[in-house]
C-alpha positions in Angstrom: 164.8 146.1 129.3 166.0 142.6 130.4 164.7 141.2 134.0 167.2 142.0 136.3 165.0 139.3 138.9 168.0 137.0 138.8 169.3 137.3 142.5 167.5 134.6 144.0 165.5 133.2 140.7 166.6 129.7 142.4 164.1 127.9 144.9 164.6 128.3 148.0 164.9 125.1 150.1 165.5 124.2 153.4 168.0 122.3 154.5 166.9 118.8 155.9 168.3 118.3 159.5 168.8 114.8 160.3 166.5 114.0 164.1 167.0 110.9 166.1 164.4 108.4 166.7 163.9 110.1 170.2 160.2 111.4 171.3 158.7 113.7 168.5 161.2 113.0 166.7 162.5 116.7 166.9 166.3 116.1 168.8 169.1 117.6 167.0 171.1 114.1 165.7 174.2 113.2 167.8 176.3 109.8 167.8 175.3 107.6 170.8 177.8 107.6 173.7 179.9 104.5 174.3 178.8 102.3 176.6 179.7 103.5 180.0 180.1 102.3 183.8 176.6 101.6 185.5 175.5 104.9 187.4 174.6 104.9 190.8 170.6 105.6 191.0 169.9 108.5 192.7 166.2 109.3 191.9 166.8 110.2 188.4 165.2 108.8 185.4 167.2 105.9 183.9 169.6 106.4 180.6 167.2 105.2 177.7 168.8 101.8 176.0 170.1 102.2 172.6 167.8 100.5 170.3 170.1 97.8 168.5 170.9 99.0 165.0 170.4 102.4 165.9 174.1 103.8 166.1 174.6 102.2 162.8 171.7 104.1 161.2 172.4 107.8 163.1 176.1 107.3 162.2 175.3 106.2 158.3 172.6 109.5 158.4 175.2 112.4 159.8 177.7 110.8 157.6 175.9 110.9 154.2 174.7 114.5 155.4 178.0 115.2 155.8 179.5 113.8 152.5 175.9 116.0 150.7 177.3 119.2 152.5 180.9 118.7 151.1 179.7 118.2 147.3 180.3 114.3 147.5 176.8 113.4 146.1 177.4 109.5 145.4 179.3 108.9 148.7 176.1 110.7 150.3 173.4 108.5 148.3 175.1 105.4 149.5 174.9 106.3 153.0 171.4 107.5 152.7 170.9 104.0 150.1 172.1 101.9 152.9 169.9 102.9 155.8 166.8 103.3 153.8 167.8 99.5 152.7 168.0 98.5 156.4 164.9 100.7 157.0 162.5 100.6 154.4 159.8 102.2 157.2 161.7 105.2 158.0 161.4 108.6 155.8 164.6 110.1 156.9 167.1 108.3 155.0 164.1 108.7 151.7 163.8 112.7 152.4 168.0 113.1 152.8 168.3 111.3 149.4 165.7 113.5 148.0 167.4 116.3 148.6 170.5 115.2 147.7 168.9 114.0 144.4 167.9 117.7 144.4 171.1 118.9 144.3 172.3 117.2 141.6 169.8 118.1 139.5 168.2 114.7 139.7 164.7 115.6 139.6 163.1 112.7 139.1 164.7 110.8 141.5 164.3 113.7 144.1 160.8 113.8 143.6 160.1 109.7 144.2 161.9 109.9 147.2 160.1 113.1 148.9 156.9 111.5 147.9 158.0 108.0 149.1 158.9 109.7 152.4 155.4 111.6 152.8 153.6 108.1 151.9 155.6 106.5 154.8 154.1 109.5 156.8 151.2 110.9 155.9 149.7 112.5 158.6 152.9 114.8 159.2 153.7 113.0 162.9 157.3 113.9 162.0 157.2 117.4 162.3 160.0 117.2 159.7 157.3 116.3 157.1 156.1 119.8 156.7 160.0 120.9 155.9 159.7 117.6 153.4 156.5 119.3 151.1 158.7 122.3 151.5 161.3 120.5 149.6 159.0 118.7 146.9 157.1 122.1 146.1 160.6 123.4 145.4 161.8 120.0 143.4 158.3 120.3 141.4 159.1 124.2 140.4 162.4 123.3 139.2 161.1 120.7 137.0 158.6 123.3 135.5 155.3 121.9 137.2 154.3 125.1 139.6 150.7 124.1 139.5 151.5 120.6 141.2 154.1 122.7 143.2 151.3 124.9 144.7 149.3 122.4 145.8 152.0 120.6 147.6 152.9 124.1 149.5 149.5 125.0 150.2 149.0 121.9 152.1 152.2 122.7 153.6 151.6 126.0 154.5 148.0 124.4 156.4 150.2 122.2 157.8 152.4 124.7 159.4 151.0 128.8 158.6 154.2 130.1 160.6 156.9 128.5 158.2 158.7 130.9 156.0 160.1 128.5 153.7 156.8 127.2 152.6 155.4 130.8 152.1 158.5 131.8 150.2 158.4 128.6 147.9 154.9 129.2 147.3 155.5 132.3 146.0 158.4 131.5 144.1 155.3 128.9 142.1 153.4 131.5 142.1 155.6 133.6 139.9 156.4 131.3 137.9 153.3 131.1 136.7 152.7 135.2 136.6 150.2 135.2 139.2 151.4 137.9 140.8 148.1 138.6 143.3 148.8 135.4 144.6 152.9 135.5 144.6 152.3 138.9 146.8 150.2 137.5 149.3 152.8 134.7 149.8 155.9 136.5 150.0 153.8 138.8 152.1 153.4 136.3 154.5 157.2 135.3 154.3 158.4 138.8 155.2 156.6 138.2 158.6 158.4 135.0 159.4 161.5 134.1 160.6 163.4 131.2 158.9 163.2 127.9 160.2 167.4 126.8 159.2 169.4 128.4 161.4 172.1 128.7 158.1 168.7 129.4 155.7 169.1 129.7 151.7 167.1 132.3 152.0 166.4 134.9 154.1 164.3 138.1 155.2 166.5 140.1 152.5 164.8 137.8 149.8 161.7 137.7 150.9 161.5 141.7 150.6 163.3 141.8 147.5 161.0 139.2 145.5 158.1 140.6 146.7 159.1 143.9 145.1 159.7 142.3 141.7 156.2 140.9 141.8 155.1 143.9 142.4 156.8 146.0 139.9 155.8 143.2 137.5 152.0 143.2 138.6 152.2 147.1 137.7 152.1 148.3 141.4 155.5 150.2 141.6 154.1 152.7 144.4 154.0 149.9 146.5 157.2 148.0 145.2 159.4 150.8 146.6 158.9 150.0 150.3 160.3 145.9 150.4 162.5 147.3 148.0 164.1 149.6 150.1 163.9 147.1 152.7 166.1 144.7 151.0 168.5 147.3 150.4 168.7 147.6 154.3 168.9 144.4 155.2 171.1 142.9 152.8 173.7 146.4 151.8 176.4 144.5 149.9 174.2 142.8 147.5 173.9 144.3 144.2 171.1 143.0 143.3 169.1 144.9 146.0 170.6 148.8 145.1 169.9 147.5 140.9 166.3 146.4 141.9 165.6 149.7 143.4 166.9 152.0 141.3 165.3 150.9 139.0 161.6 150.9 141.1 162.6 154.9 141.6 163.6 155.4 137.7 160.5 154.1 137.0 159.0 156.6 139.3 160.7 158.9 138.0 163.1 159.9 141.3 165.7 160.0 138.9 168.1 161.8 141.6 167.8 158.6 143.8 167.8 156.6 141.5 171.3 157.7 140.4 172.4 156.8 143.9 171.3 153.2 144.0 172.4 152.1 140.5 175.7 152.9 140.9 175.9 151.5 144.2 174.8 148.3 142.4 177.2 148.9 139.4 180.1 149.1 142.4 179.2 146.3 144.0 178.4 144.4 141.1 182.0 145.4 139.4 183.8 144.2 142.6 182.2 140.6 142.6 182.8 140.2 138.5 186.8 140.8 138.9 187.0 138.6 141.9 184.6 135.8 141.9 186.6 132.7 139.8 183.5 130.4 139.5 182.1 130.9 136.1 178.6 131.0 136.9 179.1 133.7 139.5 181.4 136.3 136.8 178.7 135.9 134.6 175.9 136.6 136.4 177.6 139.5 138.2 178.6 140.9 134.4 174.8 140.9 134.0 174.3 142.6 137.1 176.8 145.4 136.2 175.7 145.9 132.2 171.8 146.3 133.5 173.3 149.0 136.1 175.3 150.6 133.7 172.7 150.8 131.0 170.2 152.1 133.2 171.9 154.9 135.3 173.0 155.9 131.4 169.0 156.1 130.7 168.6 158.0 133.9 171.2 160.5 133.5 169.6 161.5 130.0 166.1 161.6 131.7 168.4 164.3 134.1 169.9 166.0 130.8 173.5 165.1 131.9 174.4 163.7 128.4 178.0 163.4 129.1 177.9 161.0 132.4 175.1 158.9 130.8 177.3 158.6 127.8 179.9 157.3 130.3 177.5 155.1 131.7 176.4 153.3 128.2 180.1 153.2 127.1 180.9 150.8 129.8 177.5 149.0 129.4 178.2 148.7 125.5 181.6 147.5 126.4 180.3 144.7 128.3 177.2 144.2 125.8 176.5 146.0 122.9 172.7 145.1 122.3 170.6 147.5 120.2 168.9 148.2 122.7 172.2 149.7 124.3 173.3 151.6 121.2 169.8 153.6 120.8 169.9 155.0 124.2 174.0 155.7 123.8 172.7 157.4 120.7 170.0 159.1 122.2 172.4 160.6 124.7 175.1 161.1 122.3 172.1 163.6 119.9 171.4 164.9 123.2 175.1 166.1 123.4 175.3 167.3 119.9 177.2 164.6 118.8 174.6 164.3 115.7 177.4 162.2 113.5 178.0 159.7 116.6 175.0 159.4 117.5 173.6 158.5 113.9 176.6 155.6 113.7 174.6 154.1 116.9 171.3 153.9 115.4 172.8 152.2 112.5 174.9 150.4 114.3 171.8 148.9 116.3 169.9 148.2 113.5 173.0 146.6 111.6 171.8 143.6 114.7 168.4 144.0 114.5 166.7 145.6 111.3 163.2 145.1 113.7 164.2 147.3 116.5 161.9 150.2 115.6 162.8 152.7 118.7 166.3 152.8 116.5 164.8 153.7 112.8 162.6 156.3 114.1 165.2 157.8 116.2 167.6 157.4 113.4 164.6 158.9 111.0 164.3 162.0 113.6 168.4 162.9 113.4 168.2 162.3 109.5 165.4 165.1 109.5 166.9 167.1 111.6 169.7 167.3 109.6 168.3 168.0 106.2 168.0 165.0 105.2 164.5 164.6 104.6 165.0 162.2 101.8 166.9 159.6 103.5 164.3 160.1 106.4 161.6 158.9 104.5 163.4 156.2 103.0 163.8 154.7 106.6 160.4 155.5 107.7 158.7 153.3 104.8 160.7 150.4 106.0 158.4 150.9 109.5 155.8 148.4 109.8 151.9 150.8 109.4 151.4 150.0 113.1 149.2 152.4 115.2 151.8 152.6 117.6 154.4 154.1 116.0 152.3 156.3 113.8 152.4 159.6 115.8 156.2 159.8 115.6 156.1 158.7 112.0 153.4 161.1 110.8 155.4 164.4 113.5 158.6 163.4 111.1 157.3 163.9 108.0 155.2 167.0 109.4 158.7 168.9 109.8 160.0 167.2 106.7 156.9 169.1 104.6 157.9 172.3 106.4 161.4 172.3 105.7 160.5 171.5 101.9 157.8 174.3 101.7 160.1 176.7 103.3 163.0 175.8 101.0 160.6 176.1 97.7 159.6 179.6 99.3 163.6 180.4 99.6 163.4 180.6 103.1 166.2 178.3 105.8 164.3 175.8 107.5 164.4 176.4 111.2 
């Protein structure tokens, strides 16, 4: 069956908050005040003087974050362009770019700046350097370079053990490259974090949901079930979540549950594909929706209720019709009695793919059933002599002998 990981396949990264040049360098940005009447002294510490130049840059940084935020990329990388021209020694303007590079797809360019910023500080003495190798790891996935990306987010991660968005990257890399021991012990550490963006692209209900999919892909569905069900809680409307854990319980074979959760996600998923407009979103939800459909079809046959699982694999066919599709619709249909149906599905299936072996040997099996022993063993010899698929092959033409050695003895097969 297809992956269904496609929720939050993206990288996660944080957003890049823009700090004034203030003490640790950790103030939330805000324009400087216009120059105001002297204050009488009354103890207090005096108002700091604006360093000259300063205003400029903070109001060039908040607008080119601003313009970013809005989808104006080239009216951000001038602002960003023009500071880091004025102030070849600060990272911020260098990190800002970088991400907006990021969001353009820019790699490259992303990349030289978040590197450029880290060389301008090295040693992490803005805190916002951490957030920065966050951002590169993330940049270095996209571009298909998770090795690289892991070492940048394990330094990271050193840096700063308590930052989620670090941990979640790094198992994001991790995955990528199908280390799943490694991808579980990062996400692992995610769930227990809390993340740093107060609007975060990724949140608690992510963390729990990917660390079920490495699971389930590692082979340890016992233990996927749990942040599964978590993710499920913690994020309700999503269909990705109910799809991700039916699917855990089908595989476990709580096929009753199951039931449950992938038609929550087929409901959900339905609602988001006739009312999202953006392209992307319809098409990914139309995934969401066929793999929900397909598999409650699959589990209702598992639960012997041929006619709702033929329901179910109508409407996934309608939105799809792999070959893949069509066998199980013509399990279910031969399941239901429907043996004339449920033959035109098998050949229907291998009509798109003459390699799709589950469909000839089913196909073989209703032939034989049938009578049809002939025709039978004609699709049988066109199976490869793999080890495999010789136990079905050999049980076919068993009951194929049977029916020929009870019809020489004048005797109806039974």
């Amino acid at each position: 069956m297809v992956s269904i990981h496609l929720w939050t396949r993206r990288i996660l990264v944080l957003s890049l908050g823009i700090w004034t040049a203030g003490e640790g360098g950790s103030a939330p940005l805000l324009y400087a005040a216009p120059p105001s009447k002297k204050a009488e002294s009354h103890g207090e510490a005096g108002v700091r003087p604006v360093i000259p130049g300063e205003k400029v840059r903070v109001a060039l940084l908040e607008l080119g974050s601003q313009r970013m935020a809005a989808g104006r990329y080239d009216e951000a990388l001038k602002a960003f362009g023009d500071v880091a021209a004025q102030h070849p020694t600060d990272p911020k303007p260098l990190y800002l770019r970088g991400e907006c590079y990021r969001k353009m797809g820019r790699l490259k360019e992303a990349e030289a700046d978040l590197r450029a910023a880290i060389k301008l500080d090295p040693t992490g003495k803005d805190e916002q350097m951490v957030t920065v190798m966050a951002e590169l790891g993330a940049v270095l996935s996209d571009a298909g370079r998770a090795s690289e990306a892991i070492e940048v987010l394990t330094q990271a991660v050193k840096l700063r053990p308590t930052m989620f968005e670090a941990y979640y990257n790094l198992g994001v890399a991790h995955e990528s490259l199908k280390r799943w021991p490694e991808a579980i012990a990062a996400y692992s550490k995610a769930i227990k974090l809390t993340p740093t963006d107060a609007n975060p692209r990724a949140s608690q209900a992510d963390a729990q949901y990917n660390l079920a999919v490495a699971y389930r892909r590692g082979g340890r569905l016992e233990e996927a079930v749990a942040p599964a069900r978590e993710a499920v809680q913690l994020a309700p409307d999503r269909p990705h979540a109910h799809l991700n854990l039916g699917m855990l319980l089908s595989d476990t074979k709580r096929h009753d549950e199951a039931v449950g959760e992938l038609m929550a996600a087929a409901q959900l998923a339905d609602e988001q594909y006739r009312s999202t407009k953006v392209a992307e979103d319809r098409e990914e939800a139309k995934q969401v929706l066929h793999r929900a459909y397909w598999r409650l079809g699959v589990v209702q046959t598992r639960r012997e209720q041929a006619a709702d699982a033929i329901v179910a694999l109508e409407k996934a066919k309608a939105l799809q019709a792999l070959p893949e599709v069509l066998t199980d619709l013509g399990l279910a249909r031969r399941k239901q009695g429907d043996i004339v149906r449920a033959e035109a599905e098998f050949r229907a299936a291998l009509a798109q793919n003459g390699k799709l072996h589950s469909a000839r040997l089913h196909l073989a099996s209703t032939l034989a059933s049938t009578g049809r022993c002939d025709d039978a063993v004609r699709e049988l010899s066109l199976l490869p002599p793999e080890p495999q698929l010789a136990e079905t092959t050999n049980r076919i033409k068993q009951r194929c002998d049977y029916d020929r050695q009870m019809k020489a003895r004048g005797q109806a097969p039974k």
